[in-house]
Structures are given as C-alpha cells and as structure tokens.
C-alpha positions in Angstrom: -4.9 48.2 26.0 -5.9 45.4 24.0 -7.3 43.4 26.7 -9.4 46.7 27.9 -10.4 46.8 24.5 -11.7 43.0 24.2 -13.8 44.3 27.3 -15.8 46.8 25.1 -16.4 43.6 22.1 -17.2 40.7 23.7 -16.5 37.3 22.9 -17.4 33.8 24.3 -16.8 33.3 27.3 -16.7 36.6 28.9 -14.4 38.6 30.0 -11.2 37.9 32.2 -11.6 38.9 36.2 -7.7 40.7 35.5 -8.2 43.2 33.0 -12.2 43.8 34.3 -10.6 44.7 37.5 -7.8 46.8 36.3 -10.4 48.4 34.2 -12.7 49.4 37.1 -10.0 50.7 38.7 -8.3 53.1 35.9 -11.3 54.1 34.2 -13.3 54.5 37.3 -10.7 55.8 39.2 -9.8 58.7 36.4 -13.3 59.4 36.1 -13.6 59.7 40.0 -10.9 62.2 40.0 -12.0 64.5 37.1 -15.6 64.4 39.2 -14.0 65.3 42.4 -11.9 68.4 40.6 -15.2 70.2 40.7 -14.5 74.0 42.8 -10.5 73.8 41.5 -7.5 73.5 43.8 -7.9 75.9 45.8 -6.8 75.4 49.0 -7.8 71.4 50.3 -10.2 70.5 47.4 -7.0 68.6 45.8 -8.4 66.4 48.7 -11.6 65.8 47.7 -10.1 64.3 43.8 -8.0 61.9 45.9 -11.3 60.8 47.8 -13.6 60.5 44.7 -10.6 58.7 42.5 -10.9 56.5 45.3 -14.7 56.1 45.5 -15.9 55.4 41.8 -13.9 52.2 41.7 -14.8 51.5 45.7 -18.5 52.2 44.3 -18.3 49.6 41.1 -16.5 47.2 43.1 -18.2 46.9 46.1 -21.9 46.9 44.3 -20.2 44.0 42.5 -18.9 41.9 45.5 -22.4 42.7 47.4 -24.8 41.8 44.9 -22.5 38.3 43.9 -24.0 36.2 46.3 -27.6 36.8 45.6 -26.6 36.5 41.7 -25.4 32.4 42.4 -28.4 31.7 44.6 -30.4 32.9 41.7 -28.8 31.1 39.3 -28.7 28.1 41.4 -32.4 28.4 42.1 -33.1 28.1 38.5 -30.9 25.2 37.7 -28.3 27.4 35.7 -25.3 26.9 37.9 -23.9 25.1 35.3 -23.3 28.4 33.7 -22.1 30.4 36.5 -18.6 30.8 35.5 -19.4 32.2 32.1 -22.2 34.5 34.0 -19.8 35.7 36.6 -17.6 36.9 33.5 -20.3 38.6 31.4 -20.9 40.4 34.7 -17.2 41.6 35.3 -16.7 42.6 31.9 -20.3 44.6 32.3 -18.9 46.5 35.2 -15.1 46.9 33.2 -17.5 48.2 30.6 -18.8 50.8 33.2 -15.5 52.2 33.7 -14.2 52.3 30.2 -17.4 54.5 29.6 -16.7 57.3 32.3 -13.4 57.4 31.7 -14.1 58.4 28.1 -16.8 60.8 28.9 -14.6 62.5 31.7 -13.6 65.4 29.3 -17.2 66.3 28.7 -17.4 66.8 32.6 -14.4 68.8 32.5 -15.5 70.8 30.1 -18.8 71.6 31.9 -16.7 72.3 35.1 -14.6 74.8 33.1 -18.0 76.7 31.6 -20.1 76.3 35.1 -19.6 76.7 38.9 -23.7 75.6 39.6 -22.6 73.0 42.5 -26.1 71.3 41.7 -26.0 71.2 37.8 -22.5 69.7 38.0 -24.2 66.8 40.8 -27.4 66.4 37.4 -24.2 66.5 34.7 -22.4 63.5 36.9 -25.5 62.0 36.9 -26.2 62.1 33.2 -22.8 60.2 32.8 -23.4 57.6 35.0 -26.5 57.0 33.5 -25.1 57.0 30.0 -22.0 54.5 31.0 -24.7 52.4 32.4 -27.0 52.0 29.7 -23.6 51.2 27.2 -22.2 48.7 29.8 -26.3 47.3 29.7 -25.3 47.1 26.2 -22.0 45.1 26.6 -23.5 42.7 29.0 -26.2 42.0 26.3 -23.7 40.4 24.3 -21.8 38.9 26.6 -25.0 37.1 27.5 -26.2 36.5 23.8 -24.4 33.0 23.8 -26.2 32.0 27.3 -29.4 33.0 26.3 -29.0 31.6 23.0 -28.5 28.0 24.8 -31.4 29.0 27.3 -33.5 31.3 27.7 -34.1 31.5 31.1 -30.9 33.1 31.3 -32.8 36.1 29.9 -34.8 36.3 33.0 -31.2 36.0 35.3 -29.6 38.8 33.3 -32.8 41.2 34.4 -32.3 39.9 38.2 -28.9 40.9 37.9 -29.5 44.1 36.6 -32.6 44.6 39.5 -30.2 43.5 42.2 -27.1 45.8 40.9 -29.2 48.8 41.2 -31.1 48.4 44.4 -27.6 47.9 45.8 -25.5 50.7 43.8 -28.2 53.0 44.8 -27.9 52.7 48.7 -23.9 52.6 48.4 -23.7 55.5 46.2 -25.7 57.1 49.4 -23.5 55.8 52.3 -20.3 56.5 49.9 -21.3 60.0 49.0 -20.1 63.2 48.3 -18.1 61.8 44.8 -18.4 65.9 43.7 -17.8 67.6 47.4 -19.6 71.1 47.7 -16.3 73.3 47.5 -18.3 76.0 50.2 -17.4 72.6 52.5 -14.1 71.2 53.7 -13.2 67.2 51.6 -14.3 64.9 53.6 -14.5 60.8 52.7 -18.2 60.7 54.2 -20.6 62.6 54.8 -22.5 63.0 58.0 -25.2 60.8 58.5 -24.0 58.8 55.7 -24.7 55.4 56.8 -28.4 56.4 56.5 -30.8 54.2 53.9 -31.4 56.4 50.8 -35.0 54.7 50.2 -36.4 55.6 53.4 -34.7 59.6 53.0 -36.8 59.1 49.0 -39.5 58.2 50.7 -39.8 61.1 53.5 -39.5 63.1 50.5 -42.5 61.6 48.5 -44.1 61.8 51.7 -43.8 65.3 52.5 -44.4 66.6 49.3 -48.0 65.0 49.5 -48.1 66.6 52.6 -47.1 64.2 55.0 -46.0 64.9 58.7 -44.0 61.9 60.2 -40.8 61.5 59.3 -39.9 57.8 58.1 -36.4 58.0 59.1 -36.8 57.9 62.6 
C-alpha cells in the first residue's frame, strides 16, 4: 500500500515498473469488474465482469507497451535519451496513477448502476470516469516530469508527444477491445463483432453522414 501510495506523490526519479504494474492491474482490474457488473448476475452476465476485470488492465497496458516505442524514438530524436530511464518511469507511474483513480471512483459507478438500468447513460457515466482518472493521472505525470523539465525544457514538448501518442492509440484499442460494460439484452462476449475495425474511420462515416454524406469510408 505504501508503494501504491508513492505512485499518487511523486518523487525523483519516477516510479518503480513493480508496484506501477501491480497497480494497473488491481486498480484497473477492480474497476473493470465493477464496470462490467452493469445488468446484475442474472443468468451469464457474471461473465461479462470476468471479461471487463480482464480488459481495463489489458487496455492500460497494452496502450502502454504500443505507444513505448514511438516514445524512445521521440526522445532519441531530440537528443533526450539520456533521460529515458527516468521518462519511462514518470510514464509507468502516470498509467499506475490511472488505475488508482478508477479503482477509487468505482463506488460512484456502483452507485449509479444501483439508481439506473439506461444501458447508454451507464456507457456516458464510464466515460466520465475515465475521463476524470485521466486528467488526475495527467496531473501525476506533471510532477513526475517537473524535475526533467526543470533540467530541460524540451522535455515539456516530449511529455505533450506522449500524451498525443497515448490517446491516438488508447482510442483505437478501447474500440477493438470493446464491450468493457456489455448490453445485458446480449449474451458476454470478449469482442465484439467487427471489432478489429478502425474507430476513426467508423467517427468519420459518422461526421460524414450527418452532413449528408453517401459513401461509406469503411469500405
């Protein structure tokens, strides 16, 4: 608890790659399951909290690992590899951050589960949470990187490529990883179909359409 704790008040040097992990993986993964208990027990949904408890780590983790590799060659390119050890830590103890976050807001969505059964307000509730553990993780990784910047301030400009490249790639794995919630009128399922589809090109049939577009991007 301590170490998880250090997570949430940074220090120099960043964050250790152990507890960051375990952090993903608890706090994400009791988030996951409160989000997936949406609909009850009834019959298979206990299903469908085994999947999401599975996928809110899977989500954090993989985003992580995919956007890495871009993250060095940025740094790299802008003679800051020097650095990249104490970068690759404020970054693991952003996404611990993350975690830490929904797991403590995961009573709120409990609560709203209890006092709705709107399949689509519970999908904007989820969303709100995300949203708010990722502004306080943006938070965390501020002062993890206050040191860094402090020594150079183009490490300002790296902390806003990160940031860019996390979400361009969260966004299209939360898409191929979805349903977290699952619509209880629909059996669990791990994916759903046509999920390895590329959510900016579904966005953008969608702008399309609604200014009255007829050809359909995805094809």
């Amino acid at each position: 608890m301590r170490a998880l704790d250090a997570i949430l008040r940074p220090t120099a040097g960043g964050a250790r790659l152990g507890p960051a992990v375990v952090a993903v993986v608890l706090g994400g993964g009791g988030y996951g399951a409160v989000m997936g208990s949406f609909g009850g027990l009834a019959g298979d949904r206990g299903l469908q909290i085994v999947f999401s408890a599975v996928k809110v780590p899977l989500l954090l983790l993989l985003t992580t690992g995919l956007a890495l590799p871009s993250f060095f060659v940025l740094n790299t390119v802008l003679g800051l590899r020097r650095d990249w050890p104490t970068a690759l830590r404020a970054v693991l103890g952003a996404q611990g951050a993350v975690a830490i976050v929904l797991a403590a807001l995961a009573p709120y969505t409990a609560v709203w589960y209890a006092s709705s059964g709107n399949y689509h307000r519970a999908t904007t509730v989820n969303g709100g949470m995300f949203l708010i553990a990722a502004v306080a993780a943006q938070w965390v990784l501020r002062q993890y990187y206050a040191p860094l910047v402090a020594a150079d301030r183009r490490h300002r400009a790296v902390m806003r490529g990160w940031l860019i490249l996390y979400a361009f790639v969260a966004i299209q794995l939360g898409w191929v990883l979805r349903p977290f919630i699952g619509d209880p009128a629909l059996p669990p399922t791990f994916f759903r179909a046509g999920a390895w589809g590329n959510a900016y090109v579904v966005v953008a049939d969608i702008v399309w359409k609604a200014f009255g577009g007829t050809v359909t991007w995805s094809r």
